[in-house]
C-alpha positions as a LaTeX table, in Angstrom:
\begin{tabular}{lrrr}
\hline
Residue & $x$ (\AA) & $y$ (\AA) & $z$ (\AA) \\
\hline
Unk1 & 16.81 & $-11.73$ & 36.90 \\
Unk2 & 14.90 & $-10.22$ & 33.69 \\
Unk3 & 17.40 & $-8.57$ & 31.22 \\
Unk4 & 15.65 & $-6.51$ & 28.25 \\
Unk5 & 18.71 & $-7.18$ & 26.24 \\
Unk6 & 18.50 & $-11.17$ & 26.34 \\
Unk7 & 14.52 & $-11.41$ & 25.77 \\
Unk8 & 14.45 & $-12.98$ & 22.50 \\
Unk9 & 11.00 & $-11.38$ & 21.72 \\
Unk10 & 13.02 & $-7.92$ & 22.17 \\
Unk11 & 15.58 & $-8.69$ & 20.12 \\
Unk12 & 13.10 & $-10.17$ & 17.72 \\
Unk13 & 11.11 & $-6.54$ & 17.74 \\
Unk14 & 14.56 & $-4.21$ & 17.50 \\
Unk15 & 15.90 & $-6.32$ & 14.60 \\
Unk16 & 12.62 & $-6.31$ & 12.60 \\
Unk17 & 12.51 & $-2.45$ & 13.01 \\
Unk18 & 16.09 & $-1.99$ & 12.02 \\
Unk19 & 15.22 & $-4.29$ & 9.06 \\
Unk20 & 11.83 & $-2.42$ & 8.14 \\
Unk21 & 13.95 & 0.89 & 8.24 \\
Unk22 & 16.77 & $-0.20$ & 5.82 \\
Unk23 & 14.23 & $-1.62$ & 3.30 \\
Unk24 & 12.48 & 1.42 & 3.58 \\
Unk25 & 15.39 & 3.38 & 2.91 \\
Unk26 & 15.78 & 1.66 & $-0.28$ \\
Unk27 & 12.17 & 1.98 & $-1.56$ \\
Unk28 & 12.07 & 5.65 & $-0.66$ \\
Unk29 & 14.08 & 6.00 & $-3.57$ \\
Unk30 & 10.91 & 5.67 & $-5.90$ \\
Unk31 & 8.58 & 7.45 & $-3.21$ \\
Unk32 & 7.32 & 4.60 & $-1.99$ \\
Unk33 & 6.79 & 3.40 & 1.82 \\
Unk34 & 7.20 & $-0.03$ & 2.68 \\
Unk35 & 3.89 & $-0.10$ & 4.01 \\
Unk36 & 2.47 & 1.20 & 0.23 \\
Unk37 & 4.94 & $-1.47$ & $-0.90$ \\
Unk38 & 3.07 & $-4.03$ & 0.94 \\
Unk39 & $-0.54$ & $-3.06$ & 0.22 \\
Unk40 & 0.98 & $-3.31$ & $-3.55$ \\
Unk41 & 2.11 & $-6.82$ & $-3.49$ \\
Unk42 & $-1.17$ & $-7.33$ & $-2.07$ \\
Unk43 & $-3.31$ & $-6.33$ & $-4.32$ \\
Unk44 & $-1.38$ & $-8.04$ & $-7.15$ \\
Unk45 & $-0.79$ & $-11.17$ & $-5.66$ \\
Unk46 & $-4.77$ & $-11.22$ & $-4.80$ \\
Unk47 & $-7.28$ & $-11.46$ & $-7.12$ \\
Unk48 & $-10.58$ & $-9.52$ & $-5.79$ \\
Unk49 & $-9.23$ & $-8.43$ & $-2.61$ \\
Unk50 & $-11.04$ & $-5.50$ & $-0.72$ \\
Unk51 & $-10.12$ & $-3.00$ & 1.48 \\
Unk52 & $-11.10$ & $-5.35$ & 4.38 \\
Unk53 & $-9.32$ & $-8.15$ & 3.35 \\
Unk54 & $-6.44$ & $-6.22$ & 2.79 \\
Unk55 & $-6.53$ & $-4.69$ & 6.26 \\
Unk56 & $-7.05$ & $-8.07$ & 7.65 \\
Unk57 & $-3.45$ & $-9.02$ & 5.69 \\
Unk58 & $-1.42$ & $-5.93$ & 6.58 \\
Unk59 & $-2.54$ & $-6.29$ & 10.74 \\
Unk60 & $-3.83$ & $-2.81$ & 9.93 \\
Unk61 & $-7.23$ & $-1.15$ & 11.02 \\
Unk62 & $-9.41$ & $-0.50$ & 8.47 \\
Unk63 & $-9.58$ & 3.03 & 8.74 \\
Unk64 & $-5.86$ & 3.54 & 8.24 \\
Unk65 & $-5.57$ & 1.54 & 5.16 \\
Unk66 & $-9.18$ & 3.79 & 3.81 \\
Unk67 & $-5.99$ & 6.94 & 4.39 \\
Unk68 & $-3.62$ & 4.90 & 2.69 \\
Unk69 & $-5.49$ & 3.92 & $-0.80$ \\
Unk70 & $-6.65$ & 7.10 & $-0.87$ \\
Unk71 & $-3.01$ & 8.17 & $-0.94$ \\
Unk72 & $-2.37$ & 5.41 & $-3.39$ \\
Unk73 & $-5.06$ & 6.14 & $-6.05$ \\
Unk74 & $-4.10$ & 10.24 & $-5.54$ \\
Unk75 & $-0.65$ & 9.14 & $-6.56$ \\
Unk76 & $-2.10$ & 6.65 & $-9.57$ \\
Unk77 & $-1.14$ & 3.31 & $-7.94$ \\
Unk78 & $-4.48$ & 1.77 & $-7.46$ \\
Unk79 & $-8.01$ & 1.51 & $-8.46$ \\
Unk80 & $-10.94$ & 0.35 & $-6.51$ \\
Unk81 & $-13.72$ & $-1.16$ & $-8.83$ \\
Unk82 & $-17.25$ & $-2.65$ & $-7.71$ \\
Unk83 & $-17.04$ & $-6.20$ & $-7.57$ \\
Unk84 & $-18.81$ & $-8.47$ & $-9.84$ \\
Unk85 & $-20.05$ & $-10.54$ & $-7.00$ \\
Unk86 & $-20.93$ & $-7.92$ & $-4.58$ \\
Unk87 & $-21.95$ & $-4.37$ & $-5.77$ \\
Unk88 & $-21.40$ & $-3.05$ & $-2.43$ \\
Unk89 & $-17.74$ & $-4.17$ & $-2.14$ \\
Unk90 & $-15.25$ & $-2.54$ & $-4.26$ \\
Unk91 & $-11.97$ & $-4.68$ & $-5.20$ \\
Unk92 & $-8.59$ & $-3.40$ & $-5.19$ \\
Unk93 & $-5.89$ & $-3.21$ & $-8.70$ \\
Unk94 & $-3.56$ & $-2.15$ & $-9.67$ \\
Unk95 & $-3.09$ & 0.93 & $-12.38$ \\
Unk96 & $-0.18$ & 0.04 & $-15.24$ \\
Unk97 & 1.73 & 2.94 & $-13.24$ \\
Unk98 & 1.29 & 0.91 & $-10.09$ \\
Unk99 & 2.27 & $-2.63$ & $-11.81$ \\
Unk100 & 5.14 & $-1.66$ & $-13.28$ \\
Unk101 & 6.52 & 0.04 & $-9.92$ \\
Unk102 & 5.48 & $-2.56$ & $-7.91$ \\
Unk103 & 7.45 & $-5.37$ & $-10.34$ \\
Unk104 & 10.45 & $-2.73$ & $-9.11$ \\
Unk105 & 10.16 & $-2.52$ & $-5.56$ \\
Unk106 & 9.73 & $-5.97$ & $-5.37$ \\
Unk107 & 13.11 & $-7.01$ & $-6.91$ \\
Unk108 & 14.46 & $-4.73$ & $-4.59$ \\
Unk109 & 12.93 & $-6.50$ & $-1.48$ \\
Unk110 & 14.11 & $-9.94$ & $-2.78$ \\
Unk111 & 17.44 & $-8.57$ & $-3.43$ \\
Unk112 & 17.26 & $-7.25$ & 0.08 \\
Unk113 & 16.03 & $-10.71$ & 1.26 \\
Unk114 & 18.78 & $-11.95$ & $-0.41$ \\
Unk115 & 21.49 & $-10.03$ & 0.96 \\
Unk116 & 19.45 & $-10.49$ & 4.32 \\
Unk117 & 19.97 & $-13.93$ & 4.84 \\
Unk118 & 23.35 & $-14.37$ & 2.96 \\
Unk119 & 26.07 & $-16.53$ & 4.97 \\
Unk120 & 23.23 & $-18.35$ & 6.42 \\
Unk121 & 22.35 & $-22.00$ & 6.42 \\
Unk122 & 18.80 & $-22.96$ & 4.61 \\
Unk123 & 18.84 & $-25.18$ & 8.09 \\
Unk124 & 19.29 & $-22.67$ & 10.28 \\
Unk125 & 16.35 & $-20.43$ & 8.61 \\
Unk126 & 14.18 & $-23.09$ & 8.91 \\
Unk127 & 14.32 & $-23.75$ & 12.07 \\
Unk128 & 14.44 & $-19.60$ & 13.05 \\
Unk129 & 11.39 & $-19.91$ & 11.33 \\
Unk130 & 9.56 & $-22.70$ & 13.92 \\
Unk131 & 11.33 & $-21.09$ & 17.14 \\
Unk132 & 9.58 & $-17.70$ & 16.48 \\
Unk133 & 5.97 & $-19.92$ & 14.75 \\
Unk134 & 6.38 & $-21.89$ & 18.53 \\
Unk135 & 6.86 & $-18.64$ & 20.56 \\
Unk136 & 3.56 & $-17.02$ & 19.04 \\
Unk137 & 1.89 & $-20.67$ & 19.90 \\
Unk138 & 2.91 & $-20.11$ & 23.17 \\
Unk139 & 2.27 & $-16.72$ & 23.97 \\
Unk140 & $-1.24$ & $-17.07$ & 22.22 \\
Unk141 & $-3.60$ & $-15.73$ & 24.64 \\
Unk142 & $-6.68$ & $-18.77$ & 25.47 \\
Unk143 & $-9.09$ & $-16.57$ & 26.75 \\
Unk144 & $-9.81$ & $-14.52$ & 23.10 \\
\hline
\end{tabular}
C-alpha cells in the first residue's frame, strides 16, 4: 500500500523546501530572497544573458522574472542594456551594488552547502546525485 511518508520523490520535495527556507533565512539578513539570490548568480556567471534565458534557467515564467528585475533594478542590483548583437534584446548585469552583494550571499550559500553536506561521504553524494538524475529519466513524460 502507498505511504506519502516513504515516497522518495516526497521526501525529496519536503527536504528541498526545508532547505530553501533555512538558506533563505540566512540571506534575508541582507534583504535578499533566495530567488533574487539566484537570478544574481545568474547574471554574473552569464555573460549576455536575457530575461528569457534567465527564465529558462530559474524554471520560472517569463512574466514573473519581468516582476522580479524590476524589483532588482528598483533596489540597484541590476541593469538591463541593449545587446550588441540584437538591439531588440536587452542583456542582464550586474550594478557594483549588486556585485559586491552577490560575492556575499554567495559565500553564504557555499558555507551553507558546506555545512549541508558535512559528515557525508563524496561517494555517497555522488551517487544521491544519479538516483534522483535516474528518477527524472524515468518519470520523463514521452509524449511532450
Amino acid at each position: 500500500m502507498f505511504q506519502l511518508d516513504d515516497c522518495v520523490a516526497y521526501i525529496i520535495n519536503k527536504s528541498a523546501k526545508q532547505l530553501s527556507a533555512r538558506l533563505e533565512k540566512k540571506l534575508m539578513r541582507y534583504n535578499v530572497t533566495r530567488i533574487q539570490w539566484t537570478a544574481m548568480y545568474y547574471v554574473e556567471n552569464n555573460q549576455c544573458l536575457t530575461q528569457k534565458c534567465l527564465a529558462d534557467k530559474m524554471s520560472l515564467k517569463e512574466p514573473t522574472v519581468a516582476r522580479l528585475l524590476d524589483r532588482m533594478e528598483a533596489d540597484g542590483l541590476i541593469e538591463r542594456e541593449f545587446c550588441t548583437k540584437d538591439k531588440r534584446a536587452k542583456t542582464l548585469k550586474l550594478t557594483e551594488k549588486g556585485k559586491y552583494l552577490n560575492k556575499k550571499l554567495t559565500d553564504i550559500a557555499e558555507t551553507f552547502k558546506d555545512d549541508a553536506i558535512k559528515g557525508i561521504k563524496k561517494e555517497d553524494l555522488i551517487t544521491f546525485k544519479k538516483v534522483v538524475e535516474q528518477m527524472l529519466i524515468n518519470t520523463t513524460d514521452q509524449e511532450a
